[in-house]
MOPAC internal coordinates of N, CA, C and O (Angstrom, degrees):
PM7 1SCF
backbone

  N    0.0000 0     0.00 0     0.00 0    0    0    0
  C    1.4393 1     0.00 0     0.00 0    1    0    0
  C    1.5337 1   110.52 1     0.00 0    2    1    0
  O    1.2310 1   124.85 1   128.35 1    3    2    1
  N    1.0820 1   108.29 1   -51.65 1    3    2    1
  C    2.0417 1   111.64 1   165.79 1    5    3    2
  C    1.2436 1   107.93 1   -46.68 1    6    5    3
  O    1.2310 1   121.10 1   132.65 1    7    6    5
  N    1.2110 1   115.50 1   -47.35 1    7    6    5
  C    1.7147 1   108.47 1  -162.70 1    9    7    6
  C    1.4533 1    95.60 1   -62.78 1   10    9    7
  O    1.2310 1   115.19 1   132.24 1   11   10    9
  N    1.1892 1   126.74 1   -47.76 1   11   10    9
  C    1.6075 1   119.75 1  -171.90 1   13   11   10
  C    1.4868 1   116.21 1   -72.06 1   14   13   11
  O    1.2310 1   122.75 1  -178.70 1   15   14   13
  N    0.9036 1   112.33 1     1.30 1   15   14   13
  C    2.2304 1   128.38 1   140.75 1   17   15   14
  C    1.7612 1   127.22 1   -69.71 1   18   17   15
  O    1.2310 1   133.77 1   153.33 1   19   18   17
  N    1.2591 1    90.98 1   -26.67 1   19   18   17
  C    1.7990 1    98.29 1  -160.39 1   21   19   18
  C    1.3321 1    88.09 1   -60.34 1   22   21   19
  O    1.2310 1   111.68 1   -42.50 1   23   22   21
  N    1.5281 1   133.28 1   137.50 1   23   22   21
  C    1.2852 1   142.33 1   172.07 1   25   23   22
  C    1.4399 1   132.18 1    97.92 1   26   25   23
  O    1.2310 1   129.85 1   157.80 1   27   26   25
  N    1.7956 1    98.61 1   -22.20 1   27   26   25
  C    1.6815 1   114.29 1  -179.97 1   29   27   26
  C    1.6646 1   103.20 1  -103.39 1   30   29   27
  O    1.2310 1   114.91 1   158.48 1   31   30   29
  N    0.9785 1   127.25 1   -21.52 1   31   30   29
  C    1.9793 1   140.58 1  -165.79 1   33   31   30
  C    1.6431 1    96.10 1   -92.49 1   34   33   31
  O    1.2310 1   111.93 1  -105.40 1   35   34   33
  N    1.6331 1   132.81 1    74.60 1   35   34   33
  C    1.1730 1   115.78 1   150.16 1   37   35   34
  C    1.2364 1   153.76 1   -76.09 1   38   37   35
  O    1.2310 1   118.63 1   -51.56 1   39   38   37
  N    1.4187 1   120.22 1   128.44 1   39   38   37
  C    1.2686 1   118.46 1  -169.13 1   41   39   38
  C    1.4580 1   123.83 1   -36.33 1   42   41   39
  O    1.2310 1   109.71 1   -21.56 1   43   42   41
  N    1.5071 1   136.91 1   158.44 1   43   42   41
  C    1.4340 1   112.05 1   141.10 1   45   43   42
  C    1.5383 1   102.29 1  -145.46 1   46   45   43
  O    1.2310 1   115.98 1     8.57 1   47   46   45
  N    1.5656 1   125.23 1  -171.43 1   47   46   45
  C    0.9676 1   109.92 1  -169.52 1   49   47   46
  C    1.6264 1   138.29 1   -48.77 1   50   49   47
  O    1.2310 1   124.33 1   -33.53 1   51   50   49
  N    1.1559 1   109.29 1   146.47 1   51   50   49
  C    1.9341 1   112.75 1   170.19 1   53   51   50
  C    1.4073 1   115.94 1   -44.35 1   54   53   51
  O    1.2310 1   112.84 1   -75.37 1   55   54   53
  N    1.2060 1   131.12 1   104.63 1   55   54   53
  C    1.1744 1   144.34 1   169.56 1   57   55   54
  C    1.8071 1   112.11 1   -49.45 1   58   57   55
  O    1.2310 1   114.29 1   -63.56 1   59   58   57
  N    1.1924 1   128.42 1   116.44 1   59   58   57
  C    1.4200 1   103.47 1  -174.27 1   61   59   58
  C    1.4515 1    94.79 1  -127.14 1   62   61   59
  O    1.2310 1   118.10 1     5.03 1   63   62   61
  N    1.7579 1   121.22 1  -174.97 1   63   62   61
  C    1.2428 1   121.07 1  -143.05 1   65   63   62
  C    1.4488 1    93.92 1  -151.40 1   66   65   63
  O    1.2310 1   120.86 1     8.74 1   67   66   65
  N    1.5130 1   115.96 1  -171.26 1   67   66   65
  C    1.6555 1   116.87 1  -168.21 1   69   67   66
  C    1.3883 1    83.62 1   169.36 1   70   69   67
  O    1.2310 1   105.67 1   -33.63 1   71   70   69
  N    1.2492 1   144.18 1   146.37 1   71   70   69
  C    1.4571 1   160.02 1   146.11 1   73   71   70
  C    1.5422 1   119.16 1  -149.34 1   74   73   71
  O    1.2310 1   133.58 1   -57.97 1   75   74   73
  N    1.0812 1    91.35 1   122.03 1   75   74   73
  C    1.5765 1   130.24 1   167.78 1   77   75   74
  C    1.1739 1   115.68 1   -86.78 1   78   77   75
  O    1.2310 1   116.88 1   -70.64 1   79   78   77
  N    1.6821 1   123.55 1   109.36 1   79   78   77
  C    1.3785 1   138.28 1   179.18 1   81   79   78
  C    1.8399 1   101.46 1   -90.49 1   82   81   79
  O    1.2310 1   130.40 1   -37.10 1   83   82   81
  N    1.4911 1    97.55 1   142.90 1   83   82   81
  C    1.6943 1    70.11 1  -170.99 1   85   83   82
  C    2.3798 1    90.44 1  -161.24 1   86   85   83
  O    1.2310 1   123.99 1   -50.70 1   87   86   85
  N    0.9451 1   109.95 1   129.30 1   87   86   85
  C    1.4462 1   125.05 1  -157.09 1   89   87   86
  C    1.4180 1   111.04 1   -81.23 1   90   89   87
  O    1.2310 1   117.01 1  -122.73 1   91   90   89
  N    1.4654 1   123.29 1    57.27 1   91   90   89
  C    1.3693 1   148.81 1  -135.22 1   93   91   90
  C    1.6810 1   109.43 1  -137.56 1   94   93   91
  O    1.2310 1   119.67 1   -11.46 1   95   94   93
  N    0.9901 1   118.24 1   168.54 1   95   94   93
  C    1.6009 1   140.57 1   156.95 1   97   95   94
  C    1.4535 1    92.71 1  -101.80 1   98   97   95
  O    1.2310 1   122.79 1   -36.54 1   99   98   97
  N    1.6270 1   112.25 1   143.46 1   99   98   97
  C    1.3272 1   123.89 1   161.74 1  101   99   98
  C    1.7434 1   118.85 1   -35.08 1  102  101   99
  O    1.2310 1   135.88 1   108.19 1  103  102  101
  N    1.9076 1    86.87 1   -71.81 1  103  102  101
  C    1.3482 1   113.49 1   179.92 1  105  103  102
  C    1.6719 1   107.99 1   -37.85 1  106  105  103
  O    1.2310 1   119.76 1   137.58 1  107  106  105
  N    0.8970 1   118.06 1   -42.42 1  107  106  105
  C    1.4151 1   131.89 1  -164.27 1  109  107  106
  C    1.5874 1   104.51 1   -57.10 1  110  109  107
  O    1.2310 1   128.92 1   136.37 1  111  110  109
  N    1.2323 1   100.41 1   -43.63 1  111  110  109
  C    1.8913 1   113.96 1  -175.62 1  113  111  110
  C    1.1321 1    98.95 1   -80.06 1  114  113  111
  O    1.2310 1   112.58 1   108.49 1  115  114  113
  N    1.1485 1   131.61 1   -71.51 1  115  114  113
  C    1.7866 1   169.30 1  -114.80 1  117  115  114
  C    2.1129 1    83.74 1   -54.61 1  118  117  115
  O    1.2310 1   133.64 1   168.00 1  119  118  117
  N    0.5789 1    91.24 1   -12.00 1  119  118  117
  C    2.2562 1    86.62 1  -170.88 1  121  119  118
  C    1.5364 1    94.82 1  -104.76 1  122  121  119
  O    1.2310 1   126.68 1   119.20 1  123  122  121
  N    1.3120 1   104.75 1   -60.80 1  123  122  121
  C    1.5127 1    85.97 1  -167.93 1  125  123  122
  C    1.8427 1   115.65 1   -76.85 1  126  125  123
  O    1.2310 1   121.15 1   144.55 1  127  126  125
  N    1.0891 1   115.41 1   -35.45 1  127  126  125
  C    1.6507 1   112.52 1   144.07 1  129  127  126
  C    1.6360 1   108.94 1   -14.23 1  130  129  127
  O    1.2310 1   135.36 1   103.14 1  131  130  129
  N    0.8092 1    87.87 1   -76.86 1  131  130  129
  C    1.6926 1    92.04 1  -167.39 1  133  131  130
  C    1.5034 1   120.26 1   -71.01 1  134  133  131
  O    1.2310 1   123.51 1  -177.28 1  135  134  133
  N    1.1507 1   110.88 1     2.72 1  135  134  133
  C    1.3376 1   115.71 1   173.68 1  137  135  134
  C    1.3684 1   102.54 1  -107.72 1  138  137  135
  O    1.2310 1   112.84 1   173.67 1  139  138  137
  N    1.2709 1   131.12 1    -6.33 1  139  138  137
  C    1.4577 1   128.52 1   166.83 1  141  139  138
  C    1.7597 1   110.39 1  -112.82 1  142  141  139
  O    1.2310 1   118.47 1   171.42 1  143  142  141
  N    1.2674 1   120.53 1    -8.58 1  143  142  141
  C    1.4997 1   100.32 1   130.35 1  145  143  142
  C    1.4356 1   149.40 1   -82.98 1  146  145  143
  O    1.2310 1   129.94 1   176.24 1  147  146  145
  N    1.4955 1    98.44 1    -3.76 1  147  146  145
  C    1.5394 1    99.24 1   169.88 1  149  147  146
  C    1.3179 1   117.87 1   -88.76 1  150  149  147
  O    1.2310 1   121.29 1   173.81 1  151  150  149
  N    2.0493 1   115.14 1    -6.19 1  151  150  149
  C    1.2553 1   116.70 1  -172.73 1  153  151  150
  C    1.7212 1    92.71 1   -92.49 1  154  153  151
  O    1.2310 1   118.75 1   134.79 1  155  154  153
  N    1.3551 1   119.98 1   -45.21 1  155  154  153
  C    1.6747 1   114.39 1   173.76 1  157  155  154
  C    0.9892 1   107.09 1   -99.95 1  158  157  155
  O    1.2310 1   124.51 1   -67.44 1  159  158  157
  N    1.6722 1   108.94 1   112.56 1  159  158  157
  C    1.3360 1   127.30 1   171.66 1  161  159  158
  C    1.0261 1   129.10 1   -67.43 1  162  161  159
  O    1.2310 1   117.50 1   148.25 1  163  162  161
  N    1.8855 1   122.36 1   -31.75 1  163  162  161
  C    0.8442 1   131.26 1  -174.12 1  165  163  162
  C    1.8552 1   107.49 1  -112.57 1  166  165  163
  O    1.2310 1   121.47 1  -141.14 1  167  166  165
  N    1.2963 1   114.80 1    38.86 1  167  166  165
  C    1.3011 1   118.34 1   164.69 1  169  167  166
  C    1.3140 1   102.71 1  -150.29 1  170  169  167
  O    1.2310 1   125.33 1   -50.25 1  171  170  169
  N    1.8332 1   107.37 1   129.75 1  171  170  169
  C    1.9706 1   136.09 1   172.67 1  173  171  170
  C    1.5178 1    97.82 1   -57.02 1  174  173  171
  O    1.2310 1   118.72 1   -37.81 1  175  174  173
  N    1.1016 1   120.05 1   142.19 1  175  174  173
  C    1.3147 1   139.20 1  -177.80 1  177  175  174
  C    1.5896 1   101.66 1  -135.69 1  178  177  175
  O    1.2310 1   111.63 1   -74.31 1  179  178  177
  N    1.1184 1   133.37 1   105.69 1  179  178  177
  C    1.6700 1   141.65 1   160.64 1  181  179  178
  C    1.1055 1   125.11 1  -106.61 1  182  181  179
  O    1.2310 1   116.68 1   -22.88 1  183  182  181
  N    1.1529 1   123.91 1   157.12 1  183  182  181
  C    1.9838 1   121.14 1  -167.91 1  185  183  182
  C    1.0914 1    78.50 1  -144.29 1  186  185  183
  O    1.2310 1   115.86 1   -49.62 1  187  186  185
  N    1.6645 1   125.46 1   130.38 1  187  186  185
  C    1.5628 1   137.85 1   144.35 1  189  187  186
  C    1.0788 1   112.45 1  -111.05 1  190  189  187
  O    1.2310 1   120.80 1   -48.93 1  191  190  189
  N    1.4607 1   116.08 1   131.07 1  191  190  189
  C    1.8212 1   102.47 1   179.79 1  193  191  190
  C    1.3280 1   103.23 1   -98.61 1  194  193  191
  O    1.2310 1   114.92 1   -13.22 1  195  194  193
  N    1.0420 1   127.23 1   166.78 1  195  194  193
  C    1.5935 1   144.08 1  -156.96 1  197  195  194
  C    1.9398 1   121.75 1  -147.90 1  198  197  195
  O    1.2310 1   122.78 1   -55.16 1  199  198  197
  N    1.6007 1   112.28 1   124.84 1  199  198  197
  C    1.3656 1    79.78 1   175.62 1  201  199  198
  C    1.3704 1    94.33 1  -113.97 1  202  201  199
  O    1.2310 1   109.67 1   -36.93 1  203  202  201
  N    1.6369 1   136.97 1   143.07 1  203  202  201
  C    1.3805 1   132.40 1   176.62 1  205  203  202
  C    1.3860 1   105.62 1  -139.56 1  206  205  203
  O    1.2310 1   117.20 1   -36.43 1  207  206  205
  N    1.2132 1   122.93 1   143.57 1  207  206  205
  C    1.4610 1   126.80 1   173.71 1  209  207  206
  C    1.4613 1   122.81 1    51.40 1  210  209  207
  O    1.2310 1   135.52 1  -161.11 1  211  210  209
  N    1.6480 1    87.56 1    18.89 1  211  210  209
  C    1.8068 1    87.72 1   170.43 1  213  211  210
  C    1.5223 1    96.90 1   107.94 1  214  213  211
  O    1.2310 1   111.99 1   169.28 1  215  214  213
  N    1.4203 1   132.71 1   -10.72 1  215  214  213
  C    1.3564 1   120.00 1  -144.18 1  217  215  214
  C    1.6799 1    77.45 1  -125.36 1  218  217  215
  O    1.2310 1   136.67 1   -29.42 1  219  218  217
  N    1.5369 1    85.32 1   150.58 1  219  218  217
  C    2.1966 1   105.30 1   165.92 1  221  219  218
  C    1.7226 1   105.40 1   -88.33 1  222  221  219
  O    1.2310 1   111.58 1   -47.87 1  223  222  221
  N    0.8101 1   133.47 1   132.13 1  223  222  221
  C    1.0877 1   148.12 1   142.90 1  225  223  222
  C    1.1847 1   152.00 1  -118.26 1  226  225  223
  O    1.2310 1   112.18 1    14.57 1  227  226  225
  N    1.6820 1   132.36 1  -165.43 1  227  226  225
  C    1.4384 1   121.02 1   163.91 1  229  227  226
  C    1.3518 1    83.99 1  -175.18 1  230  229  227
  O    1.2310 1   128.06 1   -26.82 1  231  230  229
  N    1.4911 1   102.08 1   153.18 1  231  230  229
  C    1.4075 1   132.75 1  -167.69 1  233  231  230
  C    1.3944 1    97.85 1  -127.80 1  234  233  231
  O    1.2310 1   125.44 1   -57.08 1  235  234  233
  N    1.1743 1   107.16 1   122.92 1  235  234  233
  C    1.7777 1   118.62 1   175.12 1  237  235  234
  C    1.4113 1   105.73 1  -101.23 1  238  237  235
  O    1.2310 1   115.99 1   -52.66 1  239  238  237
  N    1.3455 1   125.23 1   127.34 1  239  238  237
  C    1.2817 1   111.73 1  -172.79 1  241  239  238
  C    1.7864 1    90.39 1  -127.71 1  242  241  239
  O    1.2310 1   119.14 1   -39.88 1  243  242  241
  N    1.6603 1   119.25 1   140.12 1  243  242  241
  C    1.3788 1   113.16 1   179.55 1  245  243  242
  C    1.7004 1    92.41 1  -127.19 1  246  245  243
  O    1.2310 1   127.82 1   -14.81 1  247  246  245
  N    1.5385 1   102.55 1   165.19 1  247  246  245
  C    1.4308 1   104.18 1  -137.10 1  249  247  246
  C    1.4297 1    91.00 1  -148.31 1  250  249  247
  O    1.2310 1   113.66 1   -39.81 1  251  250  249
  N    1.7692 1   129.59 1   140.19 1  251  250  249
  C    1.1669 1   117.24 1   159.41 1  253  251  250
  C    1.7514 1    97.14 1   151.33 1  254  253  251
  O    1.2310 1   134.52 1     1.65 1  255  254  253
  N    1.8136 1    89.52 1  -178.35 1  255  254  253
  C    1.8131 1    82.09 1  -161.81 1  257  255  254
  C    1.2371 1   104.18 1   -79.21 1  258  257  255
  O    1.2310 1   117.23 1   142.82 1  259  258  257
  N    1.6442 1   122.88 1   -37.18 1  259  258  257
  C    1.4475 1   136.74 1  -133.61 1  261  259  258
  C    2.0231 1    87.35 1   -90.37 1  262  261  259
  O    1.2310 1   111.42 1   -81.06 1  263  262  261
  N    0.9194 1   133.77 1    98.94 1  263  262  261
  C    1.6746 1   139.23 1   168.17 1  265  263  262
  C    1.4489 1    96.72 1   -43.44 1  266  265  263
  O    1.2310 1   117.86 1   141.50 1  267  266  265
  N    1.5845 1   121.69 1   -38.50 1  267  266  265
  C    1.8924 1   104.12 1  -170.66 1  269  267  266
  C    1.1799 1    97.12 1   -70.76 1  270  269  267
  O    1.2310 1   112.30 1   128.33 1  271  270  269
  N    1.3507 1   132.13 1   -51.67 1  271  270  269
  C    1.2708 1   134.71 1  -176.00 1  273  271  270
  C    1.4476 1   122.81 1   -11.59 1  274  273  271
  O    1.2310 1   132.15 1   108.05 1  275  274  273
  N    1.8233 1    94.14 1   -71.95 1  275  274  273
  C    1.4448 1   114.82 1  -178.16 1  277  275  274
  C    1.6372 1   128.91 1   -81.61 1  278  277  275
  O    1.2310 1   133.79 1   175.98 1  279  278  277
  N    1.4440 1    90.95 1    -4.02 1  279  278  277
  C    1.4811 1   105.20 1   153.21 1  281  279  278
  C    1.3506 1   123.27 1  -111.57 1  282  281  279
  O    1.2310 1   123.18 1  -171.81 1  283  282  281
  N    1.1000 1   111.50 1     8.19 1  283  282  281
  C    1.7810 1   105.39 1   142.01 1  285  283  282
  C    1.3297 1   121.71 1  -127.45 1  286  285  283
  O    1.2310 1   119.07 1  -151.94 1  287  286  285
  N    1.2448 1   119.38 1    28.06 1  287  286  285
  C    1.6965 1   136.35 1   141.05 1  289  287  286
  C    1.7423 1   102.78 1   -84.78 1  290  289  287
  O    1.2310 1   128.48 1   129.74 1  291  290  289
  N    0.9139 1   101.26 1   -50.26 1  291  290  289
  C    2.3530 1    95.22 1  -178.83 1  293  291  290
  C    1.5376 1    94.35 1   -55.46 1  294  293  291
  O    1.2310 1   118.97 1   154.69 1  295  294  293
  N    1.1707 1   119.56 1   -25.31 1  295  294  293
  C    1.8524 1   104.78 1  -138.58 1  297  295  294
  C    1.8465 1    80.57 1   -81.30 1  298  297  295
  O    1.2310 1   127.40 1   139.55 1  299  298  297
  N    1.4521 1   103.36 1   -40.45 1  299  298  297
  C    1.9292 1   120.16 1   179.10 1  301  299  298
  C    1.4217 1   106.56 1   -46.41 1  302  301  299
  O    1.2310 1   125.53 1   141.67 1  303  302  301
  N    0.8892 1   106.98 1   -38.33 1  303  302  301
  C    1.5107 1   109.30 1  -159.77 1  305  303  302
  C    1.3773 1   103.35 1  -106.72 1  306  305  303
  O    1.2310 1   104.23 1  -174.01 1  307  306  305
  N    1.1783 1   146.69 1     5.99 1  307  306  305
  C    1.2672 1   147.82 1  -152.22 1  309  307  306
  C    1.5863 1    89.17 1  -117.72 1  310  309  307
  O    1.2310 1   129.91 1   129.15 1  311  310  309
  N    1.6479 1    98.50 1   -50.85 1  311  310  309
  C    1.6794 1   101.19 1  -174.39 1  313  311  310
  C    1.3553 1   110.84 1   -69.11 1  314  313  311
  O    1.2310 1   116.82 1   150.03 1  315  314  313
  N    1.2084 1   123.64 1   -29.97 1  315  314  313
  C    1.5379 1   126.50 1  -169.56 1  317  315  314
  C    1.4966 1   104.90 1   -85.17 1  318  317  315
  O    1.2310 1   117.50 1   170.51 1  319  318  317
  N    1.4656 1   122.37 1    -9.49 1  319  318  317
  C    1.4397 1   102.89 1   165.22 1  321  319  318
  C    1.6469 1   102.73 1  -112.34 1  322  321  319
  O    1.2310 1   118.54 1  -176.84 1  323  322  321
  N    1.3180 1   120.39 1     3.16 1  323  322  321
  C    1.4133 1   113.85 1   164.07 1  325  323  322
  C    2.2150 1   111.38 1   -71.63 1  326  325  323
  O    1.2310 1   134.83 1   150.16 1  327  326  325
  N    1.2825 1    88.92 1   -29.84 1  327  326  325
  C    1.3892 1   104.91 1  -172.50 1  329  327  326
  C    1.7098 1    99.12 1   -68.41 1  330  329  327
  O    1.2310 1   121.30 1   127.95 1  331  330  329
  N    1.1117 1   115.11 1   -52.05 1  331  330  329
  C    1.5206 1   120.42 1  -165.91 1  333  331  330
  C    1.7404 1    98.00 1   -89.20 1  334  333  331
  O    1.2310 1   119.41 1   177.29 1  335  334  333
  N    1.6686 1   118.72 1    -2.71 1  335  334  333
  C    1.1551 1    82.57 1  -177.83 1  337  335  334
  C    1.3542 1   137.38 1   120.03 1  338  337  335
  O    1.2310 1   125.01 1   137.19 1  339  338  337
  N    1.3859 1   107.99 1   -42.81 1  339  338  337
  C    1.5346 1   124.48 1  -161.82 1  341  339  338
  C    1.9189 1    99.17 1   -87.43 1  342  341  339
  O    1.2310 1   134.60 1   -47.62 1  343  342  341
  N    1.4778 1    89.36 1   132.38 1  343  342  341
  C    1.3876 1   109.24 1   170.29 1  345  343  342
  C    1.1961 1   121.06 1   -52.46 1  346  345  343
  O    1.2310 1   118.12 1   -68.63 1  347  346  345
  N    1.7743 1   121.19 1   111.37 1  347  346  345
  C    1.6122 1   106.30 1  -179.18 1  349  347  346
  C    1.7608 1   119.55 1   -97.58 1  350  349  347
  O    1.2310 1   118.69 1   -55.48 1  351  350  349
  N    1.1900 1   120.10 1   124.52 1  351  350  349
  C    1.4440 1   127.39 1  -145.40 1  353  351  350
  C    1.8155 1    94.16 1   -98.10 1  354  353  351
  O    1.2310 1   130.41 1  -174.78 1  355  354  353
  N    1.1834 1    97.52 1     5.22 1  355  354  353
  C    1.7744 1    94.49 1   175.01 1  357  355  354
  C    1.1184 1   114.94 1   160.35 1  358  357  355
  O    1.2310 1   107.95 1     1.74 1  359  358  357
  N    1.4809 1   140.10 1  -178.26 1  359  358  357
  C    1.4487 1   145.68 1   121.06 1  361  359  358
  C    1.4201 1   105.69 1  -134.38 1  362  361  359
  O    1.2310 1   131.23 1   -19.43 1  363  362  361
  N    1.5948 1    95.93 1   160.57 1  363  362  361
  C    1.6700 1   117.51 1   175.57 1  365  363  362
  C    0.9911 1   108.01 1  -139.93 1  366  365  363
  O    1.2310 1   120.10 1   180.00 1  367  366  365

C-alpha cells in the first residue's frame, strides 16, 4: 500500500520541538501562552498537564521548522514564568 505513495507523499521541512516541564496549574499559564502564540505565528504552542511523582504539572511543548523561532518563543516564556514565579521542572 506505501509503495503505491512512493513519488506522490512530499517531503517538507523537519518539524522540530522544545518542551518545557514546568510545576504549574494549566490555568495559571493558559494567558500568557497565548499571548506568545499570537506573537509567533509561525510556531505550535501546546500545554499538557501531567501528574508525576506526586507533583501537578504541565509541559509546554513549542513546535515548528524555523529553530530561531522556538528559541525565541522559550526565551518568552521562560521570562514569564520566571516573572510569575513558577518552578521550572526541566527543558529538552
Amino acid at each position: 500500500m506505501v509503495d503505491g505513495l512512493r513519488g506522490k507523499i512530499i517531503g517538507g521541512k523537519k518539524i522540530l520541538s522544545e518542551t518545557i516541564s514546568v510545576q504549574t496549574v494549566e490555568s495559571e499559564i493558559a494567558k500568557s501562552l497565548e499571548e506568545a502564540q499570537n506573537q509567533f505565528k509561525n510556531v505550535e504552542i501546546g500545554s499538557y498537564p501531567f501528574f508525576r511523582l506526586g507533583k501537578i504539572g504541565v509541559s509546554i511543548v513549542i513546535r515548528s521548522t524555523e529553530k530561531k523561532q522556538i528559541n525565541d518563543c522559550c526565551k518568552q516564556i521562560v521570562s514569564f514564568l520566571k516573572k510569575k514565579k513558577i518552578n521550572m521542572m526541566g527543558k529538552k
